[in-house]
N, C-alpha and C positions, 0 to 999 in steps of 0.2 A: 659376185663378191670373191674377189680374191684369200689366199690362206694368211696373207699379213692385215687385210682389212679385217677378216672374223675375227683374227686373233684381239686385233685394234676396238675392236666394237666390243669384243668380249671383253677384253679390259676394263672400258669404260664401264658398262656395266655392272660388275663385280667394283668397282669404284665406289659408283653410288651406291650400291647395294650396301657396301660397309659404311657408306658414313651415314646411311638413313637406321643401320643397326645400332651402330654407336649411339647416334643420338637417341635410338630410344633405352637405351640402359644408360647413356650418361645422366639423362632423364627421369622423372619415376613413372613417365608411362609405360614401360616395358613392365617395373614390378606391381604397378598397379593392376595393368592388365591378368597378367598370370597371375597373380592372388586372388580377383574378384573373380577371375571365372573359373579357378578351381575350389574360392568358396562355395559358388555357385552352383555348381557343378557336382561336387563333393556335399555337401548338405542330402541334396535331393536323393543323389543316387544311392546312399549311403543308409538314410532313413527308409528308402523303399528295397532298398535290398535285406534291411532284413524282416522286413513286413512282408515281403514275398516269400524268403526264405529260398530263394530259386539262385543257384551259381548262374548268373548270367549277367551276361554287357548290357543286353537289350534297354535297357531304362536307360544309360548313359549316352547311347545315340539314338534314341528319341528325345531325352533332352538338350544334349548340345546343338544342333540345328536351332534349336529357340534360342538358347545364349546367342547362338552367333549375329542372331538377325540386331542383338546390339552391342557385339564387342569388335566385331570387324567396321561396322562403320565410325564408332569410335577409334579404331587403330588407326583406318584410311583417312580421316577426315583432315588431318592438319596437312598430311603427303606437299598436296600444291597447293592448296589454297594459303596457308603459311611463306611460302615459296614465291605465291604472287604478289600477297599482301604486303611483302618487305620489301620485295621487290629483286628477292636473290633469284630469283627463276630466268631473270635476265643477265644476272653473273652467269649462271651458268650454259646457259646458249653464247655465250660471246666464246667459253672453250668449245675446243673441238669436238662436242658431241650433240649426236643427233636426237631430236624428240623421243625416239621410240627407247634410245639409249637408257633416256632420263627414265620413261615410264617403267621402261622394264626392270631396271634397278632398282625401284621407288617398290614395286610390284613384287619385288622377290623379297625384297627388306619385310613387308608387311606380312607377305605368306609366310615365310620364316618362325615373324616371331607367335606367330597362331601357330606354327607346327612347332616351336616348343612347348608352348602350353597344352597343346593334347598328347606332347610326348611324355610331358608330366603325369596327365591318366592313366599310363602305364602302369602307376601303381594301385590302382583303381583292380584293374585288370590280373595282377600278381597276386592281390589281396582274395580276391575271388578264385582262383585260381588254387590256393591256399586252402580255400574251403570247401573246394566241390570241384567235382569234374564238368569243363567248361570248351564248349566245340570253339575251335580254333578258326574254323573255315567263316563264319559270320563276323571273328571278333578283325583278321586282316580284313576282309570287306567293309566292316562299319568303318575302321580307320582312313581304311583308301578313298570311300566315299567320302568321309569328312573332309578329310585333303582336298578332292576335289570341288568340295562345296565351300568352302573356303577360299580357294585358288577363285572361285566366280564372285563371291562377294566382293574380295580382295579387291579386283579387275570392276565392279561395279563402284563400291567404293573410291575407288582411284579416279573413275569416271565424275565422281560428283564432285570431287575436291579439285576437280577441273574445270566447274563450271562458275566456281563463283570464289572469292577472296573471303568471305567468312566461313570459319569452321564451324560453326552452330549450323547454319544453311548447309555447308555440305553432310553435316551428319544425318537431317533429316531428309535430304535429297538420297542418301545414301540409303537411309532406313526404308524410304517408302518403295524404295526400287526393290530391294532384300526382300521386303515383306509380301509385296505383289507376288514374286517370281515362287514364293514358300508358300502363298495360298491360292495357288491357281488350281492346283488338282483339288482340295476340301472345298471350292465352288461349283464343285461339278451338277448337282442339283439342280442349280438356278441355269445351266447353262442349256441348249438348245442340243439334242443328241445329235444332228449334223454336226457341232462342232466339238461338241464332249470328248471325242479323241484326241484332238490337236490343242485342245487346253491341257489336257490332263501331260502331253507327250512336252509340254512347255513348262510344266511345274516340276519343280527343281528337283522338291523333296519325292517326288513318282520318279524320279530316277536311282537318288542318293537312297530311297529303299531299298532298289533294286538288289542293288551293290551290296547293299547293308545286309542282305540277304548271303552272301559270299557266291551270287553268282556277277561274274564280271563278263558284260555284252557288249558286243561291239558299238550296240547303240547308245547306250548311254555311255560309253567314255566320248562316243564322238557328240553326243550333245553338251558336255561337260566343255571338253576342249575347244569346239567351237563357239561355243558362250561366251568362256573368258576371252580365246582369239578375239573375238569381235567388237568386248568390252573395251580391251584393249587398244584395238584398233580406231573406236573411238575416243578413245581418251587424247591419242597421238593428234587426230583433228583437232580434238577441243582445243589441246596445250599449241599448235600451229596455228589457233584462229590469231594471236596477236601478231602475227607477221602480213596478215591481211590488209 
């Protein structure tokens, strides 16, 4: 690829990228979004923070991995499947961009608007912070893990609202895939110890601990980034199966 093609594709991108943002704040799903999961959010952490009495994040990223398994497939679900249904997903292939263009734009628009809603917990984290002496090294790793577990639903999500024109079906096509990938390591019991390491090394949340931990490994950012890559990757097929 040439340096006026990147630039051309980068454009595009950043394209959709803002008009899948616009429409969700010209919309009330953007503030629906970020209200319900910093109710949600906010309630829990808030009432067990002071039952604990302990300055720490720890409650707030062991509960929002559970929000997410039903706010991102709520965010992702209308992406294409809306797009197909109207049938604008064929306006927009007749302009000059490519599949991956579309996804990748659709894909940043979504992670977005989840990274400003946990940028909102920031005040979560100020409040505590306020109140007691609070390690810093765990609280940039819960974050970054979240990101990154976010970034894969995102990319999962996206995949499901590629596979069918109702947004009800893609949400729970969405949720079942989220939910599987979040409970692979707490089945380890039932599993066969031949395979107990390669479930557990597949389940999301045994990595996004990791992280959450503030130790950051080369293996889990490359499980992270190859996940969503792949998620990705097939969404791009899905959204090319009508050219077939």
């Amino acid at each position: 690829m040439t340096q006026a093609q990147f630039r051309t594709s980068a454009g595009n991108i950043n394209a959709i990228m803002r008009r899948e943002v616009k429409s969700y704040f010209n919309s009330a799903i953007a503030y629906v979004v970020i209200v319900v999961f910093l109710a949600i959010v906010g309630w829990f952490h808030t009432s067990n923070l002071f039952l604990s009495n302990v300055a720490t994040m720890r409650l707030l990223f062991e509960l929002v991995p559970i929000v997410f398994l039903f706010v991102v497939p709520a965010v992702t679900m209308r992406l294409l499947s809306e797009e197909k249904k109207s049938g604008t997903i064929e306006l927009l292939t007749t302009k000059p961009l490519h599949d991956a263009e579309i996804v990748l734009g659709k894909f940043l628009a979504a992670w977005a608007l989840i990274g400003v809603a946990l940028l909102l917990t920031l005040v979560y984290y100020i409040t505590i912070a306020a109140l007691g002496k609070i390690d810093n090294g765990p609280v940039v790793g819960g974050y970054l893990g979240l990101m990154l577990m976010a970034g894969v639903y995102v990319a999962i999500g996206l995949l499901a609202s590629s596979l069918t024109e109702n947004q009800v079906i893609a949400f729970i096509i969405g949720f079942v895939f989220v939910f599987t990938l979040f409970m692979l390591d707490k089945v380890l019991i039932y599993i066969p110890d031949a395979f107990a390491s390669i479930v557990e090394f597949l389940g999301i949340d045994y990595h996004f601990g990791n992280v959450a931990r503030g130790v950051i490994d080369s293996r889990d950012l490359i499980y992270f980034f190859s996940l969503l890559g792949f998620m990705l990757y097939l969404t791009v097929v899905s959204l090319g199966r009508r050219k077939w």
